[in-house]
C-alpha positions in Angstrom: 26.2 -14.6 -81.9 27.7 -13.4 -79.0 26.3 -14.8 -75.4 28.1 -14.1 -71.8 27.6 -16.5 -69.0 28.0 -15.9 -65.3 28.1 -19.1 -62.8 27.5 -17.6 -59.8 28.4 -20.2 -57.2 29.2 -20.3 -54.1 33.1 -19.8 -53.9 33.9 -18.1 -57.1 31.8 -16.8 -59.6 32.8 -17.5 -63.2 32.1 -15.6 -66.2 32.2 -16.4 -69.9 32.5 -14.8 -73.5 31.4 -17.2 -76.0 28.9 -18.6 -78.6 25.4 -20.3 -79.4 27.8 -23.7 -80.0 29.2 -23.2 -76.2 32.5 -22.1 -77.5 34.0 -20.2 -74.7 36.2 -17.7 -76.1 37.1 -15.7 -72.7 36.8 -16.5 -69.3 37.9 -15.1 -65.6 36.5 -15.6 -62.2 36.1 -13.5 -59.3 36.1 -14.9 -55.5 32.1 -15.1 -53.8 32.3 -12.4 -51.0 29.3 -10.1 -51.2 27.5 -8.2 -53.5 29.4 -4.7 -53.2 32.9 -6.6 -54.1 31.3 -9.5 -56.6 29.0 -7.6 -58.5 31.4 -4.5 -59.6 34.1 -6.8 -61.2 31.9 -9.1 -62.4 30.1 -5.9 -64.3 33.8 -5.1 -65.5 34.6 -8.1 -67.3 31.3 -8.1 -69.6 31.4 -4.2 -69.9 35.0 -4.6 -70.8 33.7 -7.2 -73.8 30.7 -5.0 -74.5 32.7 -2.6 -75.6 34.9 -4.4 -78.0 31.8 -6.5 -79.3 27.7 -5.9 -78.4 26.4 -8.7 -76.7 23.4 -10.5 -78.2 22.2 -12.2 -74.6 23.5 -13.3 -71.6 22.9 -16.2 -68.7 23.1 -16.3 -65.3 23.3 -19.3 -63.8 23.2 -19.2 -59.9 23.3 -20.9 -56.5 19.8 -20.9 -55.4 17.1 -20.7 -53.8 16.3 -18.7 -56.3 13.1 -17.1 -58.3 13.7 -17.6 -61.7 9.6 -17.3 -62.1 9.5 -14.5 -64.6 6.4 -12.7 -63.6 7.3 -12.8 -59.7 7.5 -10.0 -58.3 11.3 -11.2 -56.5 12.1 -12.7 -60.3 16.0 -12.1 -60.6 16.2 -12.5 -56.8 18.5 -15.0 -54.6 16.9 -15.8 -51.8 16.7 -17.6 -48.7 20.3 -18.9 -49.5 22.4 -19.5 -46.1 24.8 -17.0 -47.8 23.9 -13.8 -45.8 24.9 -11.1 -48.1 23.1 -12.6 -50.9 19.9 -13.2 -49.3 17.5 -11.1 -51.2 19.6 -9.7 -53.4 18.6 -9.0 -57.3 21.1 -10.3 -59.0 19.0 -10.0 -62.8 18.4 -6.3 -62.0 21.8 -5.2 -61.2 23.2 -6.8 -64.5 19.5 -5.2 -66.3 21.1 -2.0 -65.0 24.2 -2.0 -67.2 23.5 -4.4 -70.2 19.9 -3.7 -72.3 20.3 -7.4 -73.7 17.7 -10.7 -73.2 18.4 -12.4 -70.0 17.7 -16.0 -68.8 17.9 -16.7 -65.2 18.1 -20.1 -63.5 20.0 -22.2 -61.1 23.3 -23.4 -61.4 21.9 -27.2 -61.7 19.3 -26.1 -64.4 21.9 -23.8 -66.1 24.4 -27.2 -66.1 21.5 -29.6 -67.3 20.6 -27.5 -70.4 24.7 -27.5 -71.5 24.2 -31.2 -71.5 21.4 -30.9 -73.3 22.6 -28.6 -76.0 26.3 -30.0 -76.6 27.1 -33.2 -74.2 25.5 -36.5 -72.8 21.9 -35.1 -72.9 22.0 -34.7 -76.5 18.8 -35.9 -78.1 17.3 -37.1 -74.9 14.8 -35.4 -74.3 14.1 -36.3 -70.6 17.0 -36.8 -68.6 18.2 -35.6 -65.0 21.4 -33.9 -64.3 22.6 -34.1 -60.8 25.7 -32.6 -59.6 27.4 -33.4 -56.3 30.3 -31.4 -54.9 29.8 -29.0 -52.1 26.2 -29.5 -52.4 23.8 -31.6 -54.2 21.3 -30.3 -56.4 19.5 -31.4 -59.6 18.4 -29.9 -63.0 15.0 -32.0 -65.0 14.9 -31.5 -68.6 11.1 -32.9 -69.5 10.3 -32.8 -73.5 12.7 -30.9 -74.0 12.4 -28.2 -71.7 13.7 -27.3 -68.3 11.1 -28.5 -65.4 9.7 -25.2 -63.1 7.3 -25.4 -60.8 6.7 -23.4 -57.9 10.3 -22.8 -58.0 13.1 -25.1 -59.5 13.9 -28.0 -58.3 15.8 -29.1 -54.9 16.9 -32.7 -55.3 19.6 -32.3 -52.9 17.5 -32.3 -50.0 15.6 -35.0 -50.4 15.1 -37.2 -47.5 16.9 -41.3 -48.0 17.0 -44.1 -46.0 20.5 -43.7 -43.4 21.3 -46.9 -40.6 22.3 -44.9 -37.8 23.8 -48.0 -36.4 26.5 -48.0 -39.4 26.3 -44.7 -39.9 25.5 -42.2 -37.2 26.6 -39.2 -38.8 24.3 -36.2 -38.3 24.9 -34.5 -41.3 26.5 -30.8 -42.2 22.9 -29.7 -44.1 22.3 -26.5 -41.9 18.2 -27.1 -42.7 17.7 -30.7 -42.7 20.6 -32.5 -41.5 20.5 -35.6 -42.8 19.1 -34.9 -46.1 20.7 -36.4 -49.0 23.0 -33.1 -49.4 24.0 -33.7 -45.6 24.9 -37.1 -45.7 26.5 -37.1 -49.9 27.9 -34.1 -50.3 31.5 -33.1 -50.4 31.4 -31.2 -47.1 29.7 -34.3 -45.6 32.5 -36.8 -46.5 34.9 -34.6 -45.1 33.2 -34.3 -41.8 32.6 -37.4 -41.6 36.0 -39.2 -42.4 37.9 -36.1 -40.9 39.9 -35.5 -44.4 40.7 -32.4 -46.1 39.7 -33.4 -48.9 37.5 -36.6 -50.5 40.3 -37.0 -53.0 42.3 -37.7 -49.6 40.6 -41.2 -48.9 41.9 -45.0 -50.7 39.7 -46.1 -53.6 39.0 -49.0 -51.1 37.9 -46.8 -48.4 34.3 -48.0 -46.9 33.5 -44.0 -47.4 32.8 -45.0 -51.4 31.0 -47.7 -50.5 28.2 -45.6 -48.1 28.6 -42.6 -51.0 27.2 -45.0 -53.4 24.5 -46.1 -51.1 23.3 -42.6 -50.6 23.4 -41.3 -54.0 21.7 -45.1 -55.0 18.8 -44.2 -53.2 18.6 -41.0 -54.3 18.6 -42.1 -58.1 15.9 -44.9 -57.4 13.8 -42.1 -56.0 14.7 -39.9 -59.2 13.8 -42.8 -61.3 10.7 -43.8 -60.3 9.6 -40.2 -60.0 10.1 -38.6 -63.0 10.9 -42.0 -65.2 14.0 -40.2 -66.9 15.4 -41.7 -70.1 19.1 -40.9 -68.4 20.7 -39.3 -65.5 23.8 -37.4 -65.5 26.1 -37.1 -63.0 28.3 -34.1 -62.2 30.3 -32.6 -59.8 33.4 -32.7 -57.7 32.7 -36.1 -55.8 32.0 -37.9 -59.2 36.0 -37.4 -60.2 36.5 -40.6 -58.1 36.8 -43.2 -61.4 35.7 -46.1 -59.1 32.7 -44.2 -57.8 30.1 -44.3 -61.0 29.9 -48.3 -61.3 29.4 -48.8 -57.6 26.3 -46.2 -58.2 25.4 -48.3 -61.2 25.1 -51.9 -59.2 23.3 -50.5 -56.3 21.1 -48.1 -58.0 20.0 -51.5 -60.6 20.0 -53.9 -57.1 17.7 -51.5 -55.5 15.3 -51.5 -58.5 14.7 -55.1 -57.7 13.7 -55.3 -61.3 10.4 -53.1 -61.3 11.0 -50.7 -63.7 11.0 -50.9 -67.8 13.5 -53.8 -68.6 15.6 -51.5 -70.6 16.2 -49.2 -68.0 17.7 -51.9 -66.3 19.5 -53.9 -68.1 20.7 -50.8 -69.4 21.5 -49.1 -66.2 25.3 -48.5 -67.7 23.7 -46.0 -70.3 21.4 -44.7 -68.0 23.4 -43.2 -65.2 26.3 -41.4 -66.8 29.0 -39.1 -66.2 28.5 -35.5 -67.2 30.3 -34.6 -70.8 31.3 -31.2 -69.8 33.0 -32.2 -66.7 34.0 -29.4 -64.4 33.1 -26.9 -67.1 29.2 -27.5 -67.1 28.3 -24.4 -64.7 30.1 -21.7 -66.8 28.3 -23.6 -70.5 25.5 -24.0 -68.8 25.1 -20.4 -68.1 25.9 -19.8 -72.4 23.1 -22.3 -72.7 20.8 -20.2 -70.5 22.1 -16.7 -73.1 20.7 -19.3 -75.8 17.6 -19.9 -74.4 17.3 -16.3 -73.9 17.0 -15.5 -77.9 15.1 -18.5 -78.6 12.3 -17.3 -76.2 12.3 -13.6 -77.5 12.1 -14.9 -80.6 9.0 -17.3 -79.4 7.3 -14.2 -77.4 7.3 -12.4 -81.3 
């Protein structure tokens, strides 16, 4: 079959040609400015392989908030994203306009934790979390199986966690909450904070690794004993930093303090792991959601 996938992200959206195995076959990426300059070229490239080929379904994974709740009346619709132009904006019916083809629509996170699930570390797990961390923070929940909805999808990034103001006064960059987890982890939050250009700017014995850890520690005790998770998976831009996961590891299994399932524990090493699809896991993510597209028209029949 043939599936396109569109991350839609923040800076750049990415768009994919490829297959039900997550083969990606054809790829380019346009810049995140607004709709009217996004949308057209973004319309070009999957008319473009349209033509040469029909496509059987496609996925849009996106930055959120979104409604991916298919009987809303704003389903398809970004919005109360910070990103002005999008706000409000149907992104599912402007590609409905063009392509007559099964569409699945979801966050980036979600769109990310079901590529795992199909074809990297969240293969025959049936309940794990995937939780990127990059220029913001957000999680995906896969539960039995399936991805976890709600009232809307998950936010995991802006969960509240436990910050010493003493050691660590930083009000954090998170234009809603401040010092949410996203406002004190994320990417833009180390480089506030340490005044760098860039976290791959700072020593792998900077004390900046050692407070990341403690934030994102927190955050995953949380994670654990709310949704009891068989694994988490941890993506994104920060979690390049080789030396980052094990200190994540130790404090995330010290702050347990030994209440949860001795396996989980002991075990913490298999439990909280790096993503398999690295940097690629928002662009097969979105060729997951095209996948999940058929299999649910071919449920609905």
């Amino acid at each position: 079959m043939k599936f396109a996938g569109i991350e839609a992200g923040g800076t750049k959206f990415v768009c994919v040609i490829g297959d039900e195995y997550g083969q990606v076959f054809a790829r380019t990426q346009v810049p995140t400015t607004t709709p009217d300059e996004t949308m057209p070229k973004v319309v070009e490239f999957l008319t473009a392989h349209q033509q040469q080929n029909p496509l059987d379904a496609i996925g849009i994974a996106c930055f959120g908030p979104i409604d991916p709740k298919l009987h809303s009346p704003t389903y398809g619709y970004i919005t109360s994203t910070p990103k002005l132009p999008w706000r409000n904006y149907n992104i599912v019916g402007e590609i409905k306009n063009t392509f007559a083809v099964p569409i699945q629509f979801d966050t980036d996170v979600n769109g990310a934790a079901l590529g795992e699930y199909y074809w990297g570390n969240g293969q025959k797990v049936d309940n794990f979390i995937y939780l990127t961390v990059g220029t913001g923070i957000g999680g995906g929940v896969i539960s039995k199986g399936e991805l976890l909805h709600g009232a809307m999808h998950p936010e995991m990034g802006h969960i509240l966690i436990p910050q010493d103001g003493s050691k660590d006064p930083f009000p954090g960059v998170c234009p809603y909450h401040g010092n949410c987890l996203e406002g004190l982890a994320s990417g833009p939050a180390i480089k506030a904070r340490w005044l760098v250009d860039s976290a791959l700017d700072l020593e792998q014995d900077h004390p900046a690794w050692d407070l990341e850890a403690e934030y994102l520690a927190a955050a995953l005790m949380n994670y654990l004993l709310c949704f009891a998770p068989e694994r988490i998976i941890l993506g994104g831009g920060v979690m390049k930093q080789p030396h980052l996961l094990p200190l994540i590891q130790a404090k995330t299994k010290a702050k347990l303090a030994g209440y949860l399932e001795n396996s989980t524990i002991e075990k913490i090493e298999q439990t909280i792991v790096l993503a398999a699809l690295g940097q690629e896991a928002g662009n097969i993510g979105a060729l997951a959601l095209a996948r999940l597209a058929i299999a649910n028209v071919k449920e609905r029949k």
